[in-house]
C-alpha positions as CSV (number, residue, x, y, z in Angstrom):
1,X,-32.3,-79.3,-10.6
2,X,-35.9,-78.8,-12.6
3,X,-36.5,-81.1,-15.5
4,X,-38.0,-79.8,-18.7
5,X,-40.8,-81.3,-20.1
6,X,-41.8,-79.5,-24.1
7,X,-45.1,-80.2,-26.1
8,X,-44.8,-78.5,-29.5
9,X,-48.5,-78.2,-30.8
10,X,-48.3,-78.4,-35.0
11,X,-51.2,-77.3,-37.4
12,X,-52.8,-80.2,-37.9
13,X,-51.9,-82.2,-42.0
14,X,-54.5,-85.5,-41.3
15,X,-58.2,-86.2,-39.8
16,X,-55.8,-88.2,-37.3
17,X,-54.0,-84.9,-36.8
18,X,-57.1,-83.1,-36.1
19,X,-58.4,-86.0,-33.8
20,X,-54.9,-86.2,-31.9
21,X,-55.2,-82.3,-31.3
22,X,-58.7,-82.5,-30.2
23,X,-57.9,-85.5,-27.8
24,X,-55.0,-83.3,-25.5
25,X,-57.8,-80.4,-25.7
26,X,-60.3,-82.9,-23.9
27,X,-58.1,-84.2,-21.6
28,X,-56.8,-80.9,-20.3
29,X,-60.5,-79.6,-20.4
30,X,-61.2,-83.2,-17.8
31,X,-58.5,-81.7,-15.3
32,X,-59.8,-78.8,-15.5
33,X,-63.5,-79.2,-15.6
34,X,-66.1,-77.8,-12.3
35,X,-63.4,-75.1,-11.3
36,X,-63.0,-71.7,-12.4
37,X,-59.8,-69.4,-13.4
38,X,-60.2,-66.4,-11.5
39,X,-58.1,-63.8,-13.4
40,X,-56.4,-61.1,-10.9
41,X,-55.5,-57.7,-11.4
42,X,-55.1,-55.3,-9.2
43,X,-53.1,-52.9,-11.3
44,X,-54.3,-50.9,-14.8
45,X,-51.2,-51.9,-17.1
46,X,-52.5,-55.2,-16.3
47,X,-55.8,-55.9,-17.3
48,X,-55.3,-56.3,-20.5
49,X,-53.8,-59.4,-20.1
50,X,-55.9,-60.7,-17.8
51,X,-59.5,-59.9,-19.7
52,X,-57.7,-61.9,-22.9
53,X,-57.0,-65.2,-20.6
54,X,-60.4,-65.0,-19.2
55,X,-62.0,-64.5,-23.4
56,X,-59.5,-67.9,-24.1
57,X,-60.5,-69.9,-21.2
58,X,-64.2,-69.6,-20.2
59,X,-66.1,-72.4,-21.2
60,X,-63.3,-73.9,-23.0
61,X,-64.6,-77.0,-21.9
62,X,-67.7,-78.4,-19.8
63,X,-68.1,-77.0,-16.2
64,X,-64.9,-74.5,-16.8
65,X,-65.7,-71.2,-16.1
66,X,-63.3,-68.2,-16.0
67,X,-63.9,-64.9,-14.1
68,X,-62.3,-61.4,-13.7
69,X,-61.4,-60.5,-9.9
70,X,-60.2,-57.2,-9.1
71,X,-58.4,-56.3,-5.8
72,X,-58.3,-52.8,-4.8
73,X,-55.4,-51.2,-3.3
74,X,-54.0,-48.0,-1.3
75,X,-52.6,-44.9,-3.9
76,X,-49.4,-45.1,-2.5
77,X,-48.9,-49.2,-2.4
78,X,-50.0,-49.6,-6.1
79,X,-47.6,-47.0,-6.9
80,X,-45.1,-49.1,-5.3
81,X,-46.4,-52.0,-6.6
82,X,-46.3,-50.0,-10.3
83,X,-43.0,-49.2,-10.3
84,X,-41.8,-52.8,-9.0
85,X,-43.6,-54.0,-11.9
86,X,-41.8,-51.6,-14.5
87,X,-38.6,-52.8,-13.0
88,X,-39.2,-56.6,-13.6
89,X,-40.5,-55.9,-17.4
90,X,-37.4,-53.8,-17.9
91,X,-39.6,-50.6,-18.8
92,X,-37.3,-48.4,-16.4
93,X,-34.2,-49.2,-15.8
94,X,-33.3,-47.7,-12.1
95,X,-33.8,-49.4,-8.9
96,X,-37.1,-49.4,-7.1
97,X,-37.3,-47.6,-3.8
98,X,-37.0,-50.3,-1.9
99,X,-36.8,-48.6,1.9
100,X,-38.2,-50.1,5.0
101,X,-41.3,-48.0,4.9
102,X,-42.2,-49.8,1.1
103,X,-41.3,-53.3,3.4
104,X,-43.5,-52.5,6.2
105,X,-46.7,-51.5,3.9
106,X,-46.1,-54.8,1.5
107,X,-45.9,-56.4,4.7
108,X,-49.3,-54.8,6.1
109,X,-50.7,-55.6,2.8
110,X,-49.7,-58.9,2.4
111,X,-51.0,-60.1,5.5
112,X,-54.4,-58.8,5.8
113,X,-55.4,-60.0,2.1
114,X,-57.7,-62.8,2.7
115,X,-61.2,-61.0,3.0
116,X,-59.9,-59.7,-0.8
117,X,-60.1,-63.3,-2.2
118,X,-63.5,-63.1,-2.2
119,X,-66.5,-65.5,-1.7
120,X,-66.8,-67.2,-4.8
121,X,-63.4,-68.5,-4.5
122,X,-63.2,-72.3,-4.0
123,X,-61.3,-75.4,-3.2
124,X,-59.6,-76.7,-6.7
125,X,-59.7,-72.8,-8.4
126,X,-57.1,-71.6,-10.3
127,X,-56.5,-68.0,-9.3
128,X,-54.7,-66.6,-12.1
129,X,-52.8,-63.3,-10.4
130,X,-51.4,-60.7,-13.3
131,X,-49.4,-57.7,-11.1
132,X,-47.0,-57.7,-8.1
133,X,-49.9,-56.2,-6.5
134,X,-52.4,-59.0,-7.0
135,X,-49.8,-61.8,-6.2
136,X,-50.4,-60.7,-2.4
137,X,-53.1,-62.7,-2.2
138,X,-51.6,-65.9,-2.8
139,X,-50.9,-66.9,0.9
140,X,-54.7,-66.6,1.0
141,X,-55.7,-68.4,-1.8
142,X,-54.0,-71.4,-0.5
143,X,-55.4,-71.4,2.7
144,X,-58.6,-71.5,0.6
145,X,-57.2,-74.9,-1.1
146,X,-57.0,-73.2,-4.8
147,X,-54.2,-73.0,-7.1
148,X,-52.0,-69.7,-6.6
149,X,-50.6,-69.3,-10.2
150,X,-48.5,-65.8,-11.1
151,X,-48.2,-64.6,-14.5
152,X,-44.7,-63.0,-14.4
153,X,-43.8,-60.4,-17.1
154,X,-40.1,-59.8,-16.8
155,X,-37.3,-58.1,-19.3
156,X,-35.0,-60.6,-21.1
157,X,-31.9,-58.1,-20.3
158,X,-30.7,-59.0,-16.6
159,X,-30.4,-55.9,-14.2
160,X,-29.7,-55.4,-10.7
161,X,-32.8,-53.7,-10.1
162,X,-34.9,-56.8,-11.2
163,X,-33.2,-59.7,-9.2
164,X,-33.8,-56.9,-6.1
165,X,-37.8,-56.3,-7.1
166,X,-38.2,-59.9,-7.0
167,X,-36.7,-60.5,-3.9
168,X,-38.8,-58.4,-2.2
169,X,-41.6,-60.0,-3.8
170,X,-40.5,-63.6,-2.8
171,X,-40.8,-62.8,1.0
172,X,-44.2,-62.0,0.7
173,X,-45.1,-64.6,-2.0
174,X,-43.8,-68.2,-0.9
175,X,-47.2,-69.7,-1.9
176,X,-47.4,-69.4,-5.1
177,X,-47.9,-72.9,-6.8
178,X,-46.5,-72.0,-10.3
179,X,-45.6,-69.2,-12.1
180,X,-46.8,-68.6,-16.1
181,X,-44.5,-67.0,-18.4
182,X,-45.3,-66.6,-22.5
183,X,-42.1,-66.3,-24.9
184,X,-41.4,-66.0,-28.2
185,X,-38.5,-66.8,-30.5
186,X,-37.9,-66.5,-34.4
187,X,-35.5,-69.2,-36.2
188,X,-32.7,-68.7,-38.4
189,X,-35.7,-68.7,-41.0
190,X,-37.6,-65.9,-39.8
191,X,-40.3,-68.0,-38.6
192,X,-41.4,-67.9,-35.1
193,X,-42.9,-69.5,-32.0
194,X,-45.1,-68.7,-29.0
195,X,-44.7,-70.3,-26.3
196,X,-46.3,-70.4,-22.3
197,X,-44.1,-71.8,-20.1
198,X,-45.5,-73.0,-16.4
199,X,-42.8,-73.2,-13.7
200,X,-43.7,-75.6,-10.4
201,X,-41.0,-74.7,-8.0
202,X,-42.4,-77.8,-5.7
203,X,-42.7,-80.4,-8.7
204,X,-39.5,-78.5,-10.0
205,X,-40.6,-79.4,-13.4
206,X,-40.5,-76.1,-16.1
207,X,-43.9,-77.5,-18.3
208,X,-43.7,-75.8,-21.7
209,X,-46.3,-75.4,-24.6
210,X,-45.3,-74.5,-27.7
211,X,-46.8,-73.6,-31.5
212,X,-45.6,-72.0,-34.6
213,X,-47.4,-68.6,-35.3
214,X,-48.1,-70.2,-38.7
215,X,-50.9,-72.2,-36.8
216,X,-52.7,-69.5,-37.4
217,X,-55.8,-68.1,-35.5
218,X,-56.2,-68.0,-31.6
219,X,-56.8,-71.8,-30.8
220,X,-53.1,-72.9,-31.1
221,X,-53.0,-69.8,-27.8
222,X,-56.3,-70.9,-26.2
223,X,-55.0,-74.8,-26.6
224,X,-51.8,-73.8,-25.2
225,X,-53.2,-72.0,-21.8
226,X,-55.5,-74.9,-21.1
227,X,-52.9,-77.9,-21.3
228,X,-50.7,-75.3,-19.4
229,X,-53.1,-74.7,-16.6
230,X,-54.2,-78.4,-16.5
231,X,-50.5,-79.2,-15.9
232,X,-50.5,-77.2,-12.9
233,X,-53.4,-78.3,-11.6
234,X,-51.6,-81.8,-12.0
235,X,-48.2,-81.5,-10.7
236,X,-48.2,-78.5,-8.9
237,X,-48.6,-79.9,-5.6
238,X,-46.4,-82.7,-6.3
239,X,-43.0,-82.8,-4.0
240,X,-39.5,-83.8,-5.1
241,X,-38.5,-85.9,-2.9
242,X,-34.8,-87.6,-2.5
243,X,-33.8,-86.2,-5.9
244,X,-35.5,-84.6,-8.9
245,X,-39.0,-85.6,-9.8
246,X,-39.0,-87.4,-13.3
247,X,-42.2,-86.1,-15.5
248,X,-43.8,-88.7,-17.4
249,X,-42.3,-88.6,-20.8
250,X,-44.4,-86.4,-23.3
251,X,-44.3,-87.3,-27.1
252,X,-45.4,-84.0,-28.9
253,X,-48.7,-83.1,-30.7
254,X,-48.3,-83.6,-34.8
């Protein structure tokens, strides 16, 4: 069983709000500092998101740097890898092809990834991976001792389809060392919160930043992705052993 551990991030009222805010921006900056984020795409519908984390995180604090890396694919695997990633967002709604030749040519893929890492890669990166095509790599980035983090983008409705994409994923992606989701939710008010979610299947702890949308301007997001990222870098690695894993209890930022 997982435990849940929630930071809600308010606007800050007080100078000691403002200095309490600042503080869990420093510290998360200090796990992160001397590494880079290496955000990974390797399919079009995804860059998007990946050129926005890389404007929120580089040089968010000293010595962190963020870069773009782009893995380049076959026509007919990042057609595959296209539709799988339609499937999981809910865009279309009938199953992938899922056939032993799409098996075999993941397969293929997946294992011969690791001159697409690249050199600039190091020990302690986070390597941010956008697309089901891009998550390939993870099995490589591990050897390479850096954090292999996927940013999943999957429909709220449950299908059929979607629990099948993603096991076909999970053979060929048993590396990865946390998985990103962001959320939102509107109250019985009408007002609404963002959230990024980090999940470390290893730690089995579900890390979760939160903020109202009436913090308004990008820093409540950009504050949000670095404590997120910092918590993987962490806990990730970190084993349950003999029962759950107990977080250290977090007292939310006001």
């Amino acid at each position: 069983m997982a435990s849940l551990v929630t930071e809600h991030l308010d606007a800050p009222g007080t100078a000691r709000d403002a200095h309490a805010l600042g503080a869990a921006g420093d510290r998360a900056g200090d796990l992160l500092a001397g590494r880079t984020v290496w955000c990974t795409t390797a399919l079009p519908g995804a860059r998007r998101s990946a050129h926005a984390l890389r404007a929120r995180m580089d040089s968010v604090a000293p010595g962190v740097v963020a870069a773009s890396l782009e893995v380049g694919a076959d026509a007919s695997l990042s057609r595959f890898a296209a539709h799988v990633e339609e499937v999981m967002a809910g865009v279309v709604p009938n199953d992938p092809a899922l056939g032993r030749a799409e098996h075999e040519l993941y397969a293929q893929s997946a294992s011969g990834t690791g001159e697409l890492v690249g050199a600039g890669v190091a020990a302690g990166d986070l390597v941010v991976v956008h697309d089901a095509l891009s998550a390939m790599l993870v099995r490589a980035v591990r050897e390479l001792g850096a954090h292999a983090v996927w940013r999943l983008r999957i429909g709220a409705t449950p299908r059929p389809s979607r629990a099948q994409a993603l096991e076909v994923l999970r053979r060929f992606t048993t590396s990865v060392d946390a998985y990103v989701m962001t959320w939102w939710e509107r109250d019985r008010h009408g007002d609404v919160t963002e959230g990024i979610s980090a999940v470390m299947p290893s730690a089995r702890i579900v890390a979760t930043k939160e903020f109202s949308t009436r913090f308004a301007g990008e820093r409540p997001r950009e504050l949000a992705w670095r404590m997120a990222l910092a918590e993987i870098v962490r806990t990730d690695r970190s084993e349950a052993v003999g029962g759950t894993l107990r977080p250290r209890p977090a007292v939310a930022t006001r």
